[in-house]
C-alpha positions as CSV (number, residue, x, y, z in Angstrom):
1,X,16.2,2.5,17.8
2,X,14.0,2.1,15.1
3,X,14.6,4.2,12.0
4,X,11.4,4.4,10.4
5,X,9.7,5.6,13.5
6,X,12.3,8.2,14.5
7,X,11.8,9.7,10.6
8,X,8.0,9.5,10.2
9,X,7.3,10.3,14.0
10,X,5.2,7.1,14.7
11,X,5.0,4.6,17.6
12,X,4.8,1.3,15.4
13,X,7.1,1.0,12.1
14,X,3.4,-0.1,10.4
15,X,2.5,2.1,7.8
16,X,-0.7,1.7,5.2
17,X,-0.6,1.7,1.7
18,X,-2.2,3.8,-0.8
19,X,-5.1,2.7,-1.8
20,X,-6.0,4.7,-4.6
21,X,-9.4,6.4,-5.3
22,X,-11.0,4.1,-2.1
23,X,-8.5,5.9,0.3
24,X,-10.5,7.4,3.4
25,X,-9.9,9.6,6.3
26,X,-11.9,7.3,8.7
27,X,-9.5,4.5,7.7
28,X,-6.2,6.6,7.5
29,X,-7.3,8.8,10.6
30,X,-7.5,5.3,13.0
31,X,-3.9,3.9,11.9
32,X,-2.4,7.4,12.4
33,X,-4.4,7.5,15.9
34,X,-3.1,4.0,16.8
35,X,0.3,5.0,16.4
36,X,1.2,3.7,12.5
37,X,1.3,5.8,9.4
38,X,-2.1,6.4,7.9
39,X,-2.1,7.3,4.0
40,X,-4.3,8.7,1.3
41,X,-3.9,7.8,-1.7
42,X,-5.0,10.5,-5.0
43,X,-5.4,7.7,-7.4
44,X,-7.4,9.6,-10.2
45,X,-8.9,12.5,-8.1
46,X,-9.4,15.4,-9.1
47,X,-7.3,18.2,-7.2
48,X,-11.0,19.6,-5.4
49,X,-11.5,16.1,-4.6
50,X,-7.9,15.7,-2.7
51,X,-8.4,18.7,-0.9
52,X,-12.0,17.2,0.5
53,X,-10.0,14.4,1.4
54,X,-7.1,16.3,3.2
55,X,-9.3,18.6,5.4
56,X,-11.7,15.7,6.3
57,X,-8.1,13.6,7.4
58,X,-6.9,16.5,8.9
59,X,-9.8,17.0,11.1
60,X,-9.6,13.2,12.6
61,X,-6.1,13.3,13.4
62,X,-3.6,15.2,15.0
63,X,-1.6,12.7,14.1
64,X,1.4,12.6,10.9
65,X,-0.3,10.9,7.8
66,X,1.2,9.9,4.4
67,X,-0.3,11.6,0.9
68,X,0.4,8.5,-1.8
69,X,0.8,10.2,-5.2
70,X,1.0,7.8,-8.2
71,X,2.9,9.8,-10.8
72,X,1.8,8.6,-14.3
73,X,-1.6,8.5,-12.8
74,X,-2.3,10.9,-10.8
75,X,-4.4,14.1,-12.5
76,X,-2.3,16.9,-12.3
77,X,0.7,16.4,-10.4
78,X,1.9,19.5,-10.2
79,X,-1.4,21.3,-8.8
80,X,-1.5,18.1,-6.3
81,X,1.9,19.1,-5.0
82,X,1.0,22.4,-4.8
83,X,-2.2,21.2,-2.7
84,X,0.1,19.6,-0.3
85,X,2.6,22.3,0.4
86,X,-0.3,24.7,0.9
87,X,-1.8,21.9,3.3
88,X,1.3,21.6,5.2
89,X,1.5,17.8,4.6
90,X,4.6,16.0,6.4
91,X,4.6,12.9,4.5
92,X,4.7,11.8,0.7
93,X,4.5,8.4,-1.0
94,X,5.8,8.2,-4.3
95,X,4.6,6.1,-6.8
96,X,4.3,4.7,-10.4
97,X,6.8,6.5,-11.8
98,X,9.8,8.9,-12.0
99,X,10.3,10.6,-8.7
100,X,13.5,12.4,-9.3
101,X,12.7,15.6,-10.4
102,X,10.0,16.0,-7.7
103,X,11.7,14.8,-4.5
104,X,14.1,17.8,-4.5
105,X,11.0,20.8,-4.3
106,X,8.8,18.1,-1.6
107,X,11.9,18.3,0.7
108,X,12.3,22.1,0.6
109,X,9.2,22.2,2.1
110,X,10.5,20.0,4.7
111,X,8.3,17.0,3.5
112,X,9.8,13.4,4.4
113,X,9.8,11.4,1.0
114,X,8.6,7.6,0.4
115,X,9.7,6.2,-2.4
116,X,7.8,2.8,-4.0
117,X,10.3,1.1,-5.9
118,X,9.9,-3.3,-6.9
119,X,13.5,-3.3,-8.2
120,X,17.5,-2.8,-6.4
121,X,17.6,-0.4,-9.4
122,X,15.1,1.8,-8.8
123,X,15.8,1.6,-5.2
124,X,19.1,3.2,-6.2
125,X,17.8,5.8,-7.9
126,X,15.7,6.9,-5.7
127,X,18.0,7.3,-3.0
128,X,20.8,8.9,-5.4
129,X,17.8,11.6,-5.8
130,X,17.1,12.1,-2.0
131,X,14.2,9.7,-0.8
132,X,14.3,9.7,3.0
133,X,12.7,6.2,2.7
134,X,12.2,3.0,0.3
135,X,9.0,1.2,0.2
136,X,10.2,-2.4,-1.3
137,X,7.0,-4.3,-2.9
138,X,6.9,-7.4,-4.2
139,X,4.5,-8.9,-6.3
140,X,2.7,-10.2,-3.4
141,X,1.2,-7.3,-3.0
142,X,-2.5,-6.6,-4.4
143,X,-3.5,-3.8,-6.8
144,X,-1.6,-2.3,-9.3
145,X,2.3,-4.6,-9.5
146,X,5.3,-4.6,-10.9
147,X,6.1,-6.5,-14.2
148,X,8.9,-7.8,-12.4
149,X,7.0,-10.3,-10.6
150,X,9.6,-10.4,-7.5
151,X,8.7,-11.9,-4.5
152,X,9.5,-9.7,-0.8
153,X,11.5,-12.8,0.2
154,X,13.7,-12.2,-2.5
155,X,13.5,-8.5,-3.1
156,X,14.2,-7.0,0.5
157,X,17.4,-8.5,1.1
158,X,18.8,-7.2,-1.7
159,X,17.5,-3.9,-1.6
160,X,18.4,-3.6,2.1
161,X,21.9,-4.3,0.6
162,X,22.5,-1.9,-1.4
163,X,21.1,1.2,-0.1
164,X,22.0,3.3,3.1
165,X,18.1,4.6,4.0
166,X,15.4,2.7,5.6
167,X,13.6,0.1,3.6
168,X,9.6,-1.0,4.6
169,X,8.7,-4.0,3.5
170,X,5.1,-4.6,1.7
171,X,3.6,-7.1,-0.1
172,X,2.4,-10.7,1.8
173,X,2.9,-9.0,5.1
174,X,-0.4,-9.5,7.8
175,X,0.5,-10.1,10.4
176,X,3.1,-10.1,13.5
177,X,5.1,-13.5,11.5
178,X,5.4,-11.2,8.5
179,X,6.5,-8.4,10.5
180,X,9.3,-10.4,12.1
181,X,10.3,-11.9,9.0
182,X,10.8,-8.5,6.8
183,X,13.0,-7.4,9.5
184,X,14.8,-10.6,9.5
185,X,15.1,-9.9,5.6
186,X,16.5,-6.2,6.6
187,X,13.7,-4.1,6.8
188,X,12.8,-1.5,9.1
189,X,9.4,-1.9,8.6
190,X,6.3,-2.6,6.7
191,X,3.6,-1.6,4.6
192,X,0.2,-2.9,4.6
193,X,-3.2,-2.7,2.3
194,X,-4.9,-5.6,2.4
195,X,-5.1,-5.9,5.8
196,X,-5.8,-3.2,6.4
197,X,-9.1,-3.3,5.1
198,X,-10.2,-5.7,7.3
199,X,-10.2,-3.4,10.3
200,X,-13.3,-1.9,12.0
201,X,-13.1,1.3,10.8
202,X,-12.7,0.5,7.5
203,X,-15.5,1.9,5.5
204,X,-15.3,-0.5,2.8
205,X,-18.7,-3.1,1.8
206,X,-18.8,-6.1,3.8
207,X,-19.1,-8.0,1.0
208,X,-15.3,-6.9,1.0
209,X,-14.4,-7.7,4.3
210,X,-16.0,-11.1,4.2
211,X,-14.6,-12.2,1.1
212,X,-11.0,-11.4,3.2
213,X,-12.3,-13.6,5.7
214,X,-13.2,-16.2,3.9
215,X,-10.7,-16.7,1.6
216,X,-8.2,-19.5,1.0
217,X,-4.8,-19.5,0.6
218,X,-5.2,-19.4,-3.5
219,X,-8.0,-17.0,-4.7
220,X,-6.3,-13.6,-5.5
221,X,-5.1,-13.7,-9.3
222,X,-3.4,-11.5,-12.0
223,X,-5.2,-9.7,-14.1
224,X,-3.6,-7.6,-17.1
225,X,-0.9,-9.4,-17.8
226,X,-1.5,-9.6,-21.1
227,X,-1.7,-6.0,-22.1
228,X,1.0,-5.1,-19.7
229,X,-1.3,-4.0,-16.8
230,X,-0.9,-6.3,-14.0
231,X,-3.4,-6.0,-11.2
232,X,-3.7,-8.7,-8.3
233,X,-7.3,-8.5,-7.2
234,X,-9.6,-11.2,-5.4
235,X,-11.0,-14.0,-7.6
236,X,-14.5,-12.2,-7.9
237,X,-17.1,-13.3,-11.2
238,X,-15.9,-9.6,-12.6
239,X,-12.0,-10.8,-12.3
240,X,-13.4,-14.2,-14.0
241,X,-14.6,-12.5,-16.4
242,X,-11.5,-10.2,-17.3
243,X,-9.6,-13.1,-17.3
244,X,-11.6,-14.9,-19.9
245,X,-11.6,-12.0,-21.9
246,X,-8.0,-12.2,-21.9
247,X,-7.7,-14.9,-23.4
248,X,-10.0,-13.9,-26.0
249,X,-7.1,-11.6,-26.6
250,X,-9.0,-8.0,-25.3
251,X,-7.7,-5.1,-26.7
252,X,-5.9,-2.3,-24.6
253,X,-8.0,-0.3,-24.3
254,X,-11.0,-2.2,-23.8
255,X,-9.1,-3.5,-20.5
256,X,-8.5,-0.1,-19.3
257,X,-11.8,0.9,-19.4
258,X,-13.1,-2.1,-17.5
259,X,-10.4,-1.8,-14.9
260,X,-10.9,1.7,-13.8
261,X,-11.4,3.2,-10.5
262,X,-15.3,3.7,-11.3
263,X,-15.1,-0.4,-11.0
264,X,-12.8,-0.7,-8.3
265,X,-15.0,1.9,-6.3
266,X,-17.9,-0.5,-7.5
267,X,-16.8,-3.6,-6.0
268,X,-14.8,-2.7,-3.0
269,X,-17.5,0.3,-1.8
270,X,-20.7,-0.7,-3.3
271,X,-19.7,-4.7,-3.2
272,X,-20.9,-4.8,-6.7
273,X,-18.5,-8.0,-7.3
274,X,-20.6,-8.9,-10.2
275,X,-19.7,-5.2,-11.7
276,X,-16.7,-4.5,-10.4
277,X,-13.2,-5.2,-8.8
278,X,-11.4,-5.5,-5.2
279,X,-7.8,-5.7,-4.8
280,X,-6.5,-8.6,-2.3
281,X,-3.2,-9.4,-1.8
282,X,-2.0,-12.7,-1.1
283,X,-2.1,-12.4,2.5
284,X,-6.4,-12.7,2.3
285,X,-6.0,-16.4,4.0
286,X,-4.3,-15.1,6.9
287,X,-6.8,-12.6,7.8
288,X,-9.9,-14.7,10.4
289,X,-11.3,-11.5,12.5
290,X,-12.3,-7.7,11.9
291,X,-10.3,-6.1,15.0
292,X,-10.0,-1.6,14.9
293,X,-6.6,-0.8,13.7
294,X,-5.0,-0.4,17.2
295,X,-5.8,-3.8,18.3
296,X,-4.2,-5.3,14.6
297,X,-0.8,-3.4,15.1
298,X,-0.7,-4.0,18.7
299,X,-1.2,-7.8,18.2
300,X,1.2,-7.7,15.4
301,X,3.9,-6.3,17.6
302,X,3.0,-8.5,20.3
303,X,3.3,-11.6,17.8
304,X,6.4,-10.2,16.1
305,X,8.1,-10.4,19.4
306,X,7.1,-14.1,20.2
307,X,8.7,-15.0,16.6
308,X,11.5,-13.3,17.2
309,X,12.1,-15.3,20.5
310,X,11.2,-18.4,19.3
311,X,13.8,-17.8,16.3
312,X,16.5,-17.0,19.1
313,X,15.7,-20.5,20.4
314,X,15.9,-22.3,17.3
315,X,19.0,-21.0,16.3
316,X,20.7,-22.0,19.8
C-alpha cells in the first residue's frame, strides 16, 4: 500500500510542483489524467486570475488536482482560500511560509493539506499543526530554494525519521532512478517541476524545452544569494547577467524587480532568454526526449521497478 496514493486518490505517487505564475490547466489537466497529481500554482495572481485558472483545470479533468499557494507571496491569501472552498478544491500545497494558522479552516472543508517544508524543523511543525502530507525539497530543486542549501540525499532520511505522515520527495528527481532512490531514502513519493516541463503538453516555448534537452550536467545556477533570494534557474544570458550584477553588489530591490514573474513569464512562455528567466533544476541533464505526461510516469514506474530489482541483487 502506498500512502500517498490512498490520501490524494491517484494511481502513481508522482505529483507536480507549483510552478508559480506559468502554472497551466493543459499541463496540470494531463498529469491528473495520467494518474499523478496535477497542480496550479497562484504565484502572484490576482484572485480573478485564479479563478480563470481553476474553471479552465476544472473543465480538463475529472481528475483530483493540487492548488499550490505560496503564503508570503501569494496576493490575498485569504480571498484565495475563500476561492478554493467555494471551488470545492480537494487538494492544497502549502508554501513559503507559515501554514499553521491556515491548515486547521482548509481541513474543515475536508481539504487534504501539502505542506513544503526544506528543514526536520519545519517538517515538525507542520505536522504538529495537521498537514496530511510533507513535501521535502532540497536545494536541488529549481526556482525559488531554501537558504538552507540541503541536499534530498541528506534531507529525506531525516525528515522521514522524525515524522509519522507521508513524506514526497522533490528536488533532483527525473526520472524512474530518482524515484526508486527517494523511496529508498523513506519517501512515499515524489514531486516534480522540471521535468515536467519537458512533456508534450506542456505549453511552455521551445526555447524552454530545448534548452532542457540540451543541457549538461552543470548549467543551472543560483541566483540571489546575495540579497537573500535564492533562485536556481538555467544558465540563460539574463541569469549571466544577474549574476554579474551581483557581484557588482545590486541593491534589493533592484534584484526583485528583475526577478519577477513578468520575467520568468518572459523567458519560460515567450523564450525571451535574453529578457528574462527559466527555472531548471538540476535534473536538466537527465532529461533527452519530450514524451506526454502518461508515457514519463509510466516509464518512470517501469524504471523504478528495474532499480529496485537490480538493488535486491546487489545486496545478495
Amino acid at each position: 500500500m502506498n500512502r500517498v496514493c490512498e490520501m490524494l486518490k491517484i494511481t502513481y505517487p508522482i505529483i507536480q510542483g507549483g510552478m508559480g505564475n506559468v502554472s497551466n490547466a493543459e499541463l496540470a489537466s494531463a498529469i491528473s489524467n495520467a494518474g499523478g497529481l496535477g497542480t496550479i500554482g497562484v504565484g502572484t495572481m490576482s484572485v480573478e486570475e485564479i479563478e480563470k485558472l481553476l474553471i479552465s483545470t476544472k473543465g480538463m479533468t475529472d481528475s483530483r488536482f493540487a492548488v499550490n499557494v505560496p503564503i508570503t507571496v501569494a496576493s490575498d491569501v485569504k480571498k484565495i482560500f475563500q476561492l478554493l472552498i467555494q471551488h470545492e478544491v480537494k487538494i492544497v500545497s502549502l508554501s513559503a511560509g507559515n501554514p499553521a494558522p491556515f491548515i486547521p479552516k482548509l481541513k474543515e472543508h475536508g481539504m487534504t493539506v501539502i505542506c513544503v517544508v526544506a528543514s526536520v524543523y519545519h517538517a515538525k511543525k507542520a505536522e504538529d499543526a495537521g498537514a496530511d502530507l510533507i513535501v521535502a525539497e532540497g536545494y536541488e530543486a529549481a526556482g525559488l530554494n531554501s537558504p538552507y542549501e540541503t541536499t534530498t540525499m541528506t534531507l529525506i532520511p531525516q525528515i522521514a525519521s522524525a515524522v509519522q505522515i507521508p513524506v514526497i520527495a522533490a528536488g533532483g528527481i527525473g526520472d524512474g532512478r530518482g524515484l526508486a532512490a527517494a523511496f529508498a531514502l523513506g519517501a512515499e513519493g515524489v514531486q516534480m517541476g522540471t521535468r515536467f516541463i519537458a512533456v508534450k503538453e506542456a505549453p511552455f516555448h521551445e526555447a524552454y524545452k530545448s534548452s532542457l534537452l540540451h543541457a549538461k550536467d552543470n548549467e543551472t545556477v543560483i541566483i540571489g544569494r546575495s540579497v537573500g533570494k535564492i533562485r536556481r534557474v538555467y544558465r540563460t544570458p539574463y541569469a549571466e547577467r544577474l549574476l554579474s550584477y551581483e557581484k557588482q553588489g545590486i541593491e534589493p530591490d533592484r534584484f526583485h524587480e528583475m526577478t519577477t514573474e513578468e520575467q520568468h513569464i518572459a523567458g519560460a512562455v515567450k523564450g525571451d532568454l535574453e529578457n528574462g528567466f527559466i527555472n531548471s533544476g538540476q535534473i536538466a541533464g537527465l532529461i533527452e526526449d519530450v514524451p506526454t505526461a502518461a508515457e514519463l510516469m509510466k516509464k518512470m514506474m517501469d524504471e523504478a521497478k528495474k532499480a529496485a530489482e537490480m538493488l535486491n541483487k546487489r545486496l545478495t
